[in-house]
PDB file as gemmi writes it, atoms N, CA and C in Angstrom:
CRYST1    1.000    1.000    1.000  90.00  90.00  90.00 P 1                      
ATOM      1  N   UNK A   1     -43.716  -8.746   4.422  1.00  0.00           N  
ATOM      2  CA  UNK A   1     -43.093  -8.627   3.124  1.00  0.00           C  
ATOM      3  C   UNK A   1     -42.127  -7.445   3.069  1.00  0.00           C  
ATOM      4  N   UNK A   2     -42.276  -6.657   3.850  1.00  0.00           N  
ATOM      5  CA  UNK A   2     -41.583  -5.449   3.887  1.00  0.00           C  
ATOM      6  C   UNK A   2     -40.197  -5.758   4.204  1.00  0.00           C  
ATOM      7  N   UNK A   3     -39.892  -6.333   5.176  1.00  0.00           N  
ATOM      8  CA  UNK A   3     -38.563  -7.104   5.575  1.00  0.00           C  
ATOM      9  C   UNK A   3     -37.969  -7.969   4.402  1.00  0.00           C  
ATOM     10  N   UNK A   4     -38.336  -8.355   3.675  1.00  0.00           N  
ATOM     11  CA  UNK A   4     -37.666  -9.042   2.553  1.00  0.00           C  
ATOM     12  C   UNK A   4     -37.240  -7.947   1.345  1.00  0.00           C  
ATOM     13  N   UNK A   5     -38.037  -6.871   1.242  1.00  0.00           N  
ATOM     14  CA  UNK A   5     -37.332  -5.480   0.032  1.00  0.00           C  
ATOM     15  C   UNK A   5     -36.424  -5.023   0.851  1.00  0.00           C  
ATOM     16  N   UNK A   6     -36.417  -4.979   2.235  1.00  0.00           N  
ATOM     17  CA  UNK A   6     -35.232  -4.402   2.738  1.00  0.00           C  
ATOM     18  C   UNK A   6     -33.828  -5.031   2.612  1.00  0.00           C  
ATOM     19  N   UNK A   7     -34.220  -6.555   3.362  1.00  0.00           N  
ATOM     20  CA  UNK A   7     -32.894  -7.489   3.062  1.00  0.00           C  
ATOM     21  C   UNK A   7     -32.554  -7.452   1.378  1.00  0.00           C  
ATOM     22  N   UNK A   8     -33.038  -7.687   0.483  1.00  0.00           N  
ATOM     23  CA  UNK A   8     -33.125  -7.230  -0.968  1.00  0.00           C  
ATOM     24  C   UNK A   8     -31.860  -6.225  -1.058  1.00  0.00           C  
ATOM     25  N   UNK A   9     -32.802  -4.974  -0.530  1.00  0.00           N  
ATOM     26  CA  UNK A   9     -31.864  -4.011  -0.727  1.00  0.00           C  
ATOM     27  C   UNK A   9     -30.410  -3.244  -0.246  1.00  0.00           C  
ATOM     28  N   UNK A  10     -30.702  -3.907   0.809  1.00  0.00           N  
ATOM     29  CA  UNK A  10     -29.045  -4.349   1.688  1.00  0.00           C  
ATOM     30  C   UNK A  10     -28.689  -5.166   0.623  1.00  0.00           C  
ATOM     31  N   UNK A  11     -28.474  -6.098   0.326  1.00  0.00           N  
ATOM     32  CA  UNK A  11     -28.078  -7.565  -0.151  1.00  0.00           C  
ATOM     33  C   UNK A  11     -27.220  -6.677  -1.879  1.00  0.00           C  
ATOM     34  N   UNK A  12     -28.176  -5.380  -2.221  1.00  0.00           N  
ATOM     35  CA  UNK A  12     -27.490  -4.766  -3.477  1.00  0.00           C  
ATOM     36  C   UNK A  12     -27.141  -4.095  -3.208  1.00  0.00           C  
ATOM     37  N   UNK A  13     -27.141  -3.275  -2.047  1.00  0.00           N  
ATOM     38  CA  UNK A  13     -25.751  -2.523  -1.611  1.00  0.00           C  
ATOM     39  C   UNK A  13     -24.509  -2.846  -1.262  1.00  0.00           C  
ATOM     40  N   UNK A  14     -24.542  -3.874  -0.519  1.00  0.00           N  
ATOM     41  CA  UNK A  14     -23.316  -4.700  -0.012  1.00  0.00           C  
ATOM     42  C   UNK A  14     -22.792  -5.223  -1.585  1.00  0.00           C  
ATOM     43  N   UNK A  15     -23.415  -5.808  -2.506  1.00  0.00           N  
ATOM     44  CA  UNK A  15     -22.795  -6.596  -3.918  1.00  0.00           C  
ATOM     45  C   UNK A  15     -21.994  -4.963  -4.742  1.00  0.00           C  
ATOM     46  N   UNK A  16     -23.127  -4.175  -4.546  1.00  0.00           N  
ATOM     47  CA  UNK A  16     -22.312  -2.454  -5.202  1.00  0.00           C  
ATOM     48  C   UNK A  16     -21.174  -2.468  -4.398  1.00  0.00           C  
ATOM     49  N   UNK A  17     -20.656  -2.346  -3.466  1.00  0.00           N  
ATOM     50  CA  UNK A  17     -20.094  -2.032  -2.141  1.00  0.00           C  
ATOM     51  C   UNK A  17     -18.628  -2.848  -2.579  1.00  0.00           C  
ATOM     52  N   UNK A  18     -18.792  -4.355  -2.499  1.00  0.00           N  
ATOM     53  CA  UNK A  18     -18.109  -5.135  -2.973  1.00  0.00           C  
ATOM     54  C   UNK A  18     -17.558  -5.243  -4.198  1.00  0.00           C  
ATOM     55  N   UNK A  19     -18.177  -4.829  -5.102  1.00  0.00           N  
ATOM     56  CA  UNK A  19     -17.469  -4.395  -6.681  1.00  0.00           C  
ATOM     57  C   UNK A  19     -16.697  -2.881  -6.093  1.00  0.00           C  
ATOM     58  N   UNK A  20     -17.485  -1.974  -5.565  1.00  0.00           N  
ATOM     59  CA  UNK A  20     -16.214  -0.946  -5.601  1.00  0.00           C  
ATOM     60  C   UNK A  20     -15.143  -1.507  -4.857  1.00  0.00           C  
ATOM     61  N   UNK A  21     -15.266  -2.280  -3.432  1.00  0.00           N  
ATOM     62  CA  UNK A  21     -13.471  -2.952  -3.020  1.00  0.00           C  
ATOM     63  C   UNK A  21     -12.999  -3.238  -4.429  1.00  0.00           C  
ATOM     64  N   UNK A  22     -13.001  -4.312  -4.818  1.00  0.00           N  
ATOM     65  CA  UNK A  22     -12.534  -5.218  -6.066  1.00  0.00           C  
ATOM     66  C   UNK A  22     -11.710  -4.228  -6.949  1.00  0.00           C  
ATOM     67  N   UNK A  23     -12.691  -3.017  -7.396  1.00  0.00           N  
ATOM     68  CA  UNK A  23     -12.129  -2.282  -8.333  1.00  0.00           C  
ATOM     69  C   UNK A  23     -10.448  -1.230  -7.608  1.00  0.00           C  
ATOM     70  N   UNK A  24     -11.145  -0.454  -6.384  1.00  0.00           N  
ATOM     71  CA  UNK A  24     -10.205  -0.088  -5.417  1.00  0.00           C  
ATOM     72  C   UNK A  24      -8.785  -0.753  -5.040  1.00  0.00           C  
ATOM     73  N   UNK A  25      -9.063  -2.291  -5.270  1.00  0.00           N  
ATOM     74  CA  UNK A  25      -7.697  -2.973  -4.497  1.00  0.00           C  
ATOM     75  C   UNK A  25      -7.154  -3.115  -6.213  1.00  0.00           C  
ATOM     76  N   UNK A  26      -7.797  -3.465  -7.432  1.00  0.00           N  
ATOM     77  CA  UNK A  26      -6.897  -3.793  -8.751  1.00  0.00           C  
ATOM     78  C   UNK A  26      -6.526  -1.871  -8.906  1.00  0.00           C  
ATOM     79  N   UNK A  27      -6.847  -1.014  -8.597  1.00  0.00           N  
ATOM     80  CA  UNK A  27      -6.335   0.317  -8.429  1.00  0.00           C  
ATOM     81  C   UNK A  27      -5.252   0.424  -7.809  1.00  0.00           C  
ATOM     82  N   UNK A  28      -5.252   0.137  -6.854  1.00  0.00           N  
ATOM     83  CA  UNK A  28      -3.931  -0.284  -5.630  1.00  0.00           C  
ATOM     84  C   UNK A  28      -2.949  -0.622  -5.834  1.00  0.00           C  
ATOM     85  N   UNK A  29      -3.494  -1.912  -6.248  1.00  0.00           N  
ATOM     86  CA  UNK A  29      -1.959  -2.982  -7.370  1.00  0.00           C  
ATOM     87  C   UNK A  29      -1.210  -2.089  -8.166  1.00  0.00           C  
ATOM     88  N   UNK A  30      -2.163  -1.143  -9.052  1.00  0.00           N  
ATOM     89  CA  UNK A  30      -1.100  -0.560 -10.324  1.00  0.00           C  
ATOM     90  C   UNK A  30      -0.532   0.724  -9.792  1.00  0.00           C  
ATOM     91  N   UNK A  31      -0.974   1.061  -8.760  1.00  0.00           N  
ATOM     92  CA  UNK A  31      -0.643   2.152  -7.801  1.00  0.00           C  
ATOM     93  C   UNK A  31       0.928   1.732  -7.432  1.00  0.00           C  
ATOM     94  N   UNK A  32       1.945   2.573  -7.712  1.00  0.00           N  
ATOM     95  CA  UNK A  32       3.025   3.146  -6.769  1.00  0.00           C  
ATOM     96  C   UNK A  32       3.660   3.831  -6.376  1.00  0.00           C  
ATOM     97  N   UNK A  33       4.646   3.592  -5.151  1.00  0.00           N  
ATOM     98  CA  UNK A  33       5.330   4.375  -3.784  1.00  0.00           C  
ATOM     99  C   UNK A  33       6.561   4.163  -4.229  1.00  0.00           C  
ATOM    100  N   UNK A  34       7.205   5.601  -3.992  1.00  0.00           N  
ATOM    101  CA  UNK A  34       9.357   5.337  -3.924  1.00  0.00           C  
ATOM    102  C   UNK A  34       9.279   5.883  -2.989  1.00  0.00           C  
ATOM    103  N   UNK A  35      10.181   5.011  -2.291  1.00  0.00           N  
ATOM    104  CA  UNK A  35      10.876   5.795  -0.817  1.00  0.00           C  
ATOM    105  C   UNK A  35      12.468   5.817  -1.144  1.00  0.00           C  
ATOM    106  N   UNK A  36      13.067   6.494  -0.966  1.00  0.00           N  
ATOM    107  CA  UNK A  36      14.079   7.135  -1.017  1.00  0.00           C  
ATOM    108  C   UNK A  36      15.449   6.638   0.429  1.00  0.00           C  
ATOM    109  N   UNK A  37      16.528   7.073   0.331  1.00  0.00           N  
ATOM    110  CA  UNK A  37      17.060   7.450   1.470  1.00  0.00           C  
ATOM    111  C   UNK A  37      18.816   7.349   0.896  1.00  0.00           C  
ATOM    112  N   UNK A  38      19.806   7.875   1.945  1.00  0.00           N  
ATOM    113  CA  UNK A  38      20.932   8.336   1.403  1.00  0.00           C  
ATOM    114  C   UNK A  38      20.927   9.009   0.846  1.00  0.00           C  
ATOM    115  N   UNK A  39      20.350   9.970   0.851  1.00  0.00           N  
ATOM    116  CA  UNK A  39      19.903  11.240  -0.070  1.00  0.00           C  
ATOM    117  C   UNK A  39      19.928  11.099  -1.125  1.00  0.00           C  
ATOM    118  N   UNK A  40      18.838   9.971  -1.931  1.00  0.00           N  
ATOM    119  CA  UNK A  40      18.851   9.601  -3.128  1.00  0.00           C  
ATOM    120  C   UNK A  40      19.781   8.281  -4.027  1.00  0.00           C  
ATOM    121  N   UNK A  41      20.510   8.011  -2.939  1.00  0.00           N  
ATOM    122  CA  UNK A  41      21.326   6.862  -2.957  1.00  0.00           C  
ATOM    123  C   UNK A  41      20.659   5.314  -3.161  1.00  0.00           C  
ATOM    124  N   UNK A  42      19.960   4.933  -2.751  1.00  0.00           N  
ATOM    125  CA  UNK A  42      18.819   3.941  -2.674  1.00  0.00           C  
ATOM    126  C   UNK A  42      17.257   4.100  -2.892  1.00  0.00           C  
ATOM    127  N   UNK A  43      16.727   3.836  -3.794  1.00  0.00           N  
ATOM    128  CA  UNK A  43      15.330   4.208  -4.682  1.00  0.00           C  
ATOM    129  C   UNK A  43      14.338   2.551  -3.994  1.00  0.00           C  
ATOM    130  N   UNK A  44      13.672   2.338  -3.654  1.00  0.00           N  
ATOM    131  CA  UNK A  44      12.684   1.542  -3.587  1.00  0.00           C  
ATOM    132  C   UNK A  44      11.447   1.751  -4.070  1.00  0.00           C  
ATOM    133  N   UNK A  45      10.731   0.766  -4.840  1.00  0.00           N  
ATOM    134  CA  UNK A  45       9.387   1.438  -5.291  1.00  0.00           C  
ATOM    135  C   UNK A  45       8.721  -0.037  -4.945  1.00  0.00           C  
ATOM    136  N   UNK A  46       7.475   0.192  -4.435  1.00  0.00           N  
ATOM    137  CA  UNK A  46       6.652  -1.176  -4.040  1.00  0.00           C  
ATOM    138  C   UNK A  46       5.174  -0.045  -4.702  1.00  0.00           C  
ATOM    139  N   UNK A  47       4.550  -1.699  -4.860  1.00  0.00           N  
ATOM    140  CA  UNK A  47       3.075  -1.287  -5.360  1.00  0.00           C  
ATOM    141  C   UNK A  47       2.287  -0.864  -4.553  1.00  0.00           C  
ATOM    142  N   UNK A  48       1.437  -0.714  -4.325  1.00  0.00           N  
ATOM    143  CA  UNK A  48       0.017  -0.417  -3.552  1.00  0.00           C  
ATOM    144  C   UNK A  48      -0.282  -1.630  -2.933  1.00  0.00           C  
ATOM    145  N   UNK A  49      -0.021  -3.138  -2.955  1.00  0.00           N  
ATOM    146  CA  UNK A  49      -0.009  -4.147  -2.484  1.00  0.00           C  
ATOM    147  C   UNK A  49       1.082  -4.805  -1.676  1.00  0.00           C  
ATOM    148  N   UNK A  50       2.011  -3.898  -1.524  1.00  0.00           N  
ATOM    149  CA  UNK A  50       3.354  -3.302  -0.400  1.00  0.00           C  
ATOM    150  C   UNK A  50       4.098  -4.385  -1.290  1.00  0.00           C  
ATOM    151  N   UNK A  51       4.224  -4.913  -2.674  1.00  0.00           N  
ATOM    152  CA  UNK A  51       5.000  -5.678  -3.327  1.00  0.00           C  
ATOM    153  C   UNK A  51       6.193  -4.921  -3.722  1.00  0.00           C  
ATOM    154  N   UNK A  52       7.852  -5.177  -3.810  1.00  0.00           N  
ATOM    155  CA  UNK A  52       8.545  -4.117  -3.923  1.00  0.00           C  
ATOM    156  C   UNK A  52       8.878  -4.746  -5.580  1.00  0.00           C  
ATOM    157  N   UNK A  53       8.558  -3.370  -6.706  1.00  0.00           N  
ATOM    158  CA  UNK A  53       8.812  -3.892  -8.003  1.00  0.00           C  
ATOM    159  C   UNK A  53      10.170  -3.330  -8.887  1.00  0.00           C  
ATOM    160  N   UNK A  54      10.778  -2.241  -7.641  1.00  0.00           N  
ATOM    161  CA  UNK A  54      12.174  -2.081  -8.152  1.00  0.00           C  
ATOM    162  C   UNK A  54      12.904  -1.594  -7.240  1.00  0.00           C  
ATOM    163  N   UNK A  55      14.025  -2.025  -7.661  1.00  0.00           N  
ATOM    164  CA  UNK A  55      15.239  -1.332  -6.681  1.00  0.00           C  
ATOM    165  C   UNK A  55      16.466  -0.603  -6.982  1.00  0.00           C  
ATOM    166  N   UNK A  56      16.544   0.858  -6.910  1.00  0.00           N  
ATOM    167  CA  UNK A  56      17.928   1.168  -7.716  1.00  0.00           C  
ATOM    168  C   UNK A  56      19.329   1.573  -6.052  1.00  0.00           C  
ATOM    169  N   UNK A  57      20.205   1.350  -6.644  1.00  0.00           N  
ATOM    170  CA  UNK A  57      21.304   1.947  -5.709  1.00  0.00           C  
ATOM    171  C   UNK A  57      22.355   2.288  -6.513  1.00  0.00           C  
ATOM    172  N   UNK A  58      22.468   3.389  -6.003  1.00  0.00           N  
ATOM    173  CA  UNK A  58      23.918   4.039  -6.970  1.00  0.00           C  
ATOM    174  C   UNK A  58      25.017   3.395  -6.419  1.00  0.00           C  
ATOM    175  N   UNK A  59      25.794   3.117  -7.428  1.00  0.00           N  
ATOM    176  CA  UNK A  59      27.231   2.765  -7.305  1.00  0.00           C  
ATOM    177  C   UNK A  59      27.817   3.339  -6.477  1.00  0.00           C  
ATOM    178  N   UNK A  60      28.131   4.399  -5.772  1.00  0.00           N  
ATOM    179  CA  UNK A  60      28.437   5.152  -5.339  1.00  0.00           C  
ATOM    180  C   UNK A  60      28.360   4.522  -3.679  1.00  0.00           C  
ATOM    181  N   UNK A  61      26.992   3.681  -3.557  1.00  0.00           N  
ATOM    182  CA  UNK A  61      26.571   3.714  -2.177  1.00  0.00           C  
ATOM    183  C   UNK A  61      27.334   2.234  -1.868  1.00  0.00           C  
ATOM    184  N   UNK A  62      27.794   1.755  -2.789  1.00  0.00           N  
ATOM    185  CA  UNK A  62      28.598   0.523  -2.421  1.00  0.00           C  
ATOM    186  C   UNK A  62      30.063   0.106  -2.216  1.00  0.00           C  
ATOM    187  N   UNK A  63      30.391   0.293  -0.944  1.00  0.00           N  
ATOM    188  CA  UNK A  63      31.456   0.632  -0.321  1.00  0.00           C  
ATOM    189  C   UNK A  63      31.730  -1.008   0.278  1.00  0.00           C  
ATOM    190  N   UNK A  64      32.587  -2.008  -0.525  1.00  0.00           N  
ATOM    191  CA  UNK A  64      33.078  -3.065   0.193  1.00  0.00           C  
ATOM    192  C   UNK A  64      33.470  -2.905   1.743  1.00  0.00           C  
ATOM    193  N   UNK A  65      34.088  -1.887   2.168  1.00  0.00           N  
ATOM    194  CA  UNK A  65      34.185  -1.832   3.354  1.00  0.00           C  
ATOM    195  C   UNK A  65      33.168  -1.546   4.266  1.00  0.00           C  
ATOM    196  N   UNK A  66      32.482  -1.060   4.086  1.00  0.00           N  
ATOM    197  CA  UNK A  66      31.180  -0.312   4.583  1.00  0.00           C  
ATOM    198  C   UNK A  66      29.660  -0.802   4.178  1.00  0.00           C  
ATOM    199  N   UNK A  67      29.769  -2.330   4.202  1.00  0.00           N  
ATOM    200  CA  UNK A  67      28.326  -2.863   3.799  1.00  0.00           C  
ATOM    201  C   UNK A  67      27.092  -2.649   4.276  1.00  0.00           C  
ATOM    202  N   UNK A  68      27.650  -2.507   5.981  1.00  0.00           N  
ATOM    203  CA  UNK A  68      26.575  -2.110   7.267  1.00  0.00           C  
ATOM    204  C   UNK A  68      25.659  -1.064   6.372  1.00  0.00           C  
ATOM    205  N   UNK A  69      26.587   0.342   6.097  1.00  0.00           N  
ATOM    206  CA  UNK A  69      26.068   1.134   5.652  1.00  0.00           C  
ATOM    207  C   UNK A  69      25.463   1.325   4.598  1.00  0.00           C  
ATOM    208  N   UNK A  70      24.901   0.372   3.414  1.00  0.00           N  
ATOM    209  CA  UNK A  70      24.566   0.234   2.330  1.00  0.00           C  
ATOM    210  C   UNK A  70      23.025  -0.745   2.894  1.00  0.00           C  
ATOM    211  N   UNK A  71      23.275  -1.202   3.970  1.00  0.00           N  
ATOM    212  CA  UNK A  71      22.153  -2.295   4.520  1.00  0.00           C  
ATOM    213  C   UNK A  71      21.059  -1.550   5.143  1.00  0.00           C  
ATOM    214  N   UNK A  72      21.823  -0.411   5.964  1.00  0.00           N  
ATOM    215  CA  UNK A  72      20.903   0.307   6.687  1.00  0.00           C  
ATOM    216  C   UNK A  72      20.361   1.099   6.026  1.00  0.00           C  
ATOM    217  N   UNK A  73      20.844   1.860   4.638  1.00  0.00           N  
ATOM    218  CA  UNK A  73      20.177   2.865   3.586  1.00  0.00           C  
ATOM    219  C   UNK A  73      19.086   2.089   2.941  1.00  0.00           C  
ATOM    220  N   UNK A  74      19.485   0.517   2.285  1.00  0.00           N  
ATOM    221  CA  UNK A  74      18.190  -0.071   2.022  1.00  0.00           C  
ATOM    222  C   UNK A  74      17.350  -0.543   2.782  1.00  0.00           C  
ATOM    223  N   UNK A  75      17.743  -0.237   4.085  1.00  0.00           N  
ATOM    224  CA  UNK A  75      16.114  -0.681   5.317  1.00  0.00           C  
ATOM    225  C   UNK A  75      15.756   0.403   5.534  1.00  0.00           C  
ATOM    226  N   UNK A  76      16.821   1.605   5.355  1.00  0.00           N  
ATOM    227  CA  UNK A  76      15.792   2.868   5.747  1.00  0.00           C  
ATOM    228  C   UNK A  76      14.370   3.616   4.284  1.00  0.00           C  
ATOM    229  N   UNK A  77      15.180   3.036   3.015  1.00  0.00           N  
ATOM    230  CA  UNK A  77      14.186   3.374   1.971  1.00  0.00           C  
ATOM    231  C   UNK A  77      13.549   2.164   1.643  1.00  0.00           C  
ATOM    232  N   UNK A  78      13.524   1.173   2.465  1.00  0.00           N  
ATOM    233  CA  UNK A  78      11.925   0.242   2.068  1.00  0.00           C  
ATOM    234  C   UNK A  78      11.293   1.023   3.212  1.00  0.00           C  
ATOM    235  N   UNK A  79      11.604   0.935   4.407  1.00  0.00           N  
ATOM    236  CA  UNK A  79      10.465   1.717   5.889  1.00  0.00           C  
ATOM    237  C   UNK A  79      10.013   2.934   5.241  1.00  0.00           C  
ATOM    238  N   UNK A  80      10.729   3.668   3.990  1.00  0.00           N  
ATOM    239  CA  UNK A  80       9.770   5.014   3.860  1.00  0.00           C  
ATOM    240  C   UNK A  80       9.171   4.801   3.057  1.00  0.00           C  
ATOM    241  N   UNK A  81       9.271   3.389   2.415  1.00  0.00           N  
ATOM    242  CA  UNK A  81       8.313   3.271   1.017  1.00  0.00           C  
ATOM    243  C   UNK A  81       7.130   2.475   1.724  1.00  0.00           C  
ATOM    244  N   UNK A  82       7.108   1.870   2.229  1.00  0.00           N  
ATOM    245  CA  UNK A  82       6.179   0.760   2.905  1.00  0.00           C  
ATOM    246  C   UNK A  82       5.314   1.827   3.848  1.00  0.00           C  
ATOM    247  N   UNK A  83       6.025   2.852   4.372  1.00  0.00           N  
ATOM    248  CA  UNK A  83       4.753   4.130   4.927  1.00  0.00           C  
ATOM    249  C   UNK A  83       4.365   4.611   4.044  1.00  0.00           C  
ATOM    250  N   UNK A  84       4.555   5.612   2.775  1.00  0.00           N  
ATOM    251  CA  UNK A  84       3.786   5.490   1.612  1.00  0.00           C  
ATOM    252  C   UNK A  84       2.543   4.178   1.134  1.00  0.00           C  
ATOM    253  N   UNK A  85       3.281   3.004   1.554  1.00  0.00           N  
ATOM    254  CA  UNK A  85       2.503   2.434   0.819  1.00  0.00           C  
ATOM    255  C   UNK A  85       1.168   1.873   1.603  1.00  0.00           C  
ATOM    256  N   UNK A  86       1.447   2.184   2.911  1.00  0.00           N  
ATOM    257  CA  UNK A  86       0.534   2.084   4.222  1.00  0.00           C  
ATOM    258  C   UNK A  86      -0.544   3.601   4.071  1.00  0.00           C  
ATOM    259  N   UNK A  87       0.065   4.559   4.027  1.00  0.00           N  
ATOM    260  CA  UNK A  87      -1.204   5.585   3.489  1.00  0.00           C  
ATOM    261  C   UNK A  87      -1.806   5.347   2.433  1.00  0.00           C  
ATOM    262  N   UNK A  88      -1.553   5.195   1.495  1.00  0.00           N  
ATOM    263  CA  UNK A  88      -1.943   5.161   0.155  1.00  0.00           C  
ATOM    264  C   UNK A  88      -3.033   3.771   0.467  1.00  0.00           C  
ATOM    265  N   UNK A  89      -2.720   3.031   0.957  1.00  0.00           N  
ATOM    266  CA  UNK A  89      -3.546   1.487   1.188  1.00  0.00           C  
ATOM    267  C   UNK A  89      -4.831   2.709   1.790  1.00  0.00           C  
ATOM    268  N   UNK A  90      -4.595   3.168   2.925  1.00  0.00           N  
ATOM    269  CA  UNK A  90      -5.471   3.544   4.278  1.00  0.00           C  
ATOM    270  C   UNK A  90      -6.909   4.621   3.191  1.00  0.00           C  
ATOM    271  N   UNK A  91      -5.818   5.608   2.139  1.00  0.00           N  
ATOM    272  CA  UNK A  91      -6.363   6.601   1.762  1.00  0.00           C  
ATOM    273  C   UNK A  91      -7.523   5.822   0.853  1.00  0.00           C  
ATOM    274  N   UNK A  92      -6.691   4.933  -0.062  1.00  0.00           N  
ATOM    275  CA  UNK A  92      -7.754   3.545  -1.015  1.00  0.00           C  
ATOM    276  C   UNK A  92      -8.599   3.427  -0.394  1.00  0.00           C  
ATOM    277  N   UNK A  93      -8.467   2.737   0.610  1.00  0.00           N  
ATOM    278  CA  UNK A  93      -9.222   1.532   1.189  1.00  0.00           C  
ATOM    279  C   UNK A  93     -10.472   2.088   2.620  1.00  0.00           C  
ATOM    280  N   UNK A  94     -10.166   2.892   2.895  1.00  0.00           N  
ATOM    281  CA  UNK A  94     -10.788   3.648   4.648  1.00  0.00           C  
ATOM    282  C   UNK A  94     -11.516   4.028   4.167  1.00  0.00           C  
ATOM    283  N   UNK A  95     -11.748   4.446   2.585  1.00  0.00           N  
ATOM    284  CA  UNK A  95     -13.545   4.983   2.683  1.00  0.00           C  
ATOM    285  C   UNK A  95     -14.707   3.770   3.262  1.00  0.00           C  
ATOM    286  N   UNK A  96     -13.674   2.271   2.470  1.00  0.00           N  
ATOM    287  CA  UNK A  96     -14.966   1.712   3.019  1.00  0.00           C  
ATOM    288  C   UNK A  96     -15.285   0.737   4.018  1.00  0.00           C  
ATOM    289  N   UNK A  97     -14.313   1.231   5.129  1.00  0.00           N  
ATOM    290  CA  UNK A  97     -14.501   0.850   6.170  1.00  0.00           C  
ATOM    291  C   UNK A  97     -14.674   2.200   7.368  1.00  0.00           C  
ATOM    292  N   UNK A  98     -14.833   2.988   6.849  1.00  0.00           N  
ATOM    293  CA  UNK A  98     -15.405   3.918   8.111  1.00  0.00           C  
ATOM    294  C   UNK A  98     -16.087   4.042   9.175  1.00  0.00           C  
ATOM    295  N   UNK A  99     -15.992   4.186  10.227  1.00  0.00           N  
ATOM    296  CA  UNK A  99     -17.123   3.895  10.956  1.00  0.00           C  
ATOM    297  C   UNK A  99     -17.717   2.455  11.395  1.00  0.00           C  
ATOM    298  N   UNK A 100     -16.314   1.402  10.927  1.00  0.00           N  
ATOM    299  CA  UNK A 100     -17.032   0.395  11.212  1.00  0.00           C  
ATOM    300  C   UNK A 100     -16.002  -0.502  12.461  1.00  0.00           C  
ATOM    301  N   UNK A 101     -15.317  -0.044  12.603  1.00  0.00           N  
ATOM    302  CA  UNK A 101     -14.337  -0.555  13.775  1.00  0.00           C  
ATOM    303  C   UNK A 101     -14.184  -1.397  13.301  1.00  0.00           C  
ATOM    304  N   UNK A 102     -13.201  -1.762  11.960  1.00  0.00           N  
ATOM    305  CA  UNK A 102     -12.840  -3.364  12.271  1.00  0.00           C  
ATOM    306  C   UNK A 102     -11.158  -3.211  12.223  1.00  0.00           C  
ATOM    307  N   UNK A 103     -10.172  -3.389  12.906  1.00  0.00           N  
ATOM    308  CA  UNK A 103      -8.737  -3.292  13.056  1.00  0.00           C  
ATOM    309  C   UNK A 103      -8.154  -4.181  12.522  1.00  0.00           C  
ATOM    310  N   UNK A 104      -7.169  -3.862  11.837  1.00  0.00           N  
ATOM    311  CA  UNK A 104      -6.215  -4.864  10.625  1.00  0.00           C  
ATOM    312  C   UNK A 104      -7.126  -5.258   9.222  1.00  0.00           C  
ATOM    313  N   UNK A 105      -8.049  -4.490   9.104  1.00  0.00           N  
ATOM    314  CA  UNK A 105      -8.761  -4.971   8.340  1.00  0.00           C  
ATOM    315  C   UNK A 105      -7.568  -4.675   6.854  1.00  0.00           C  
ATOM    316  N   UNK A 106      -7.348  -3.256   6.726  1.00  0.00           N  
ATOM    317  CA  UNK A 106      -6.300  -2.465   5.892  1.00  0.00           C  
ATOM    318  C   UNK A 106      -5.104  -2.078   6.227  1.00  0.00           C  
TER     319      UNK A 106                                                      
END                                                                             
């Protein structure tokens, strides 16, 4: 009988365990990252769910002749927002996978 209060009590840790993910990842969602680049020229902001929910670019950075360069400022400020938004996931989320080796999990 002893083996069955144990599984029991695993069984309500793991359900606790699982409500804190749940709560952690709707935290996440409302959670966000700006990455920047052009020295402020291009603004990206994505959620905590690496969703991108705005985008500003100054007028300034839009040069008909020079599109390359307006392409590469907005790939360089999603890559710094999407690393923000890769820590911020890791910082959320790695408490509760510690110690447990599972890769790509977060």
């Amino acid at each position: 009988m002893g083996g069955m209060g144990n599984m029991q009590g695993m069984m309500k840790q793991m359900q606790k365990m699982q409500k804190q993910m749940e709560e952690a990842q709707e935290k996440l969602g409302e959670a966000t990252v700006e990455g920047t680049a052009g020295g402020g020229m291009v603004t990206i902001v994505l959620n905590g769910h690496k969703k991108m929910v705005d985008i500003t670019i100054d007028p300034e950075a839009v040069d008909p002749e020079d599109v390359e360069m307006l392409q590469d400022t907005i790939l360089a400020a999603f890559n710094d927002a999407m690393d923000k938004a890769d820590k911020l996931s890791e910082s959320t989320m790695g408490q509760f996978t510690k110690g447990m080796n599972l890769p790509g999990l977060f």
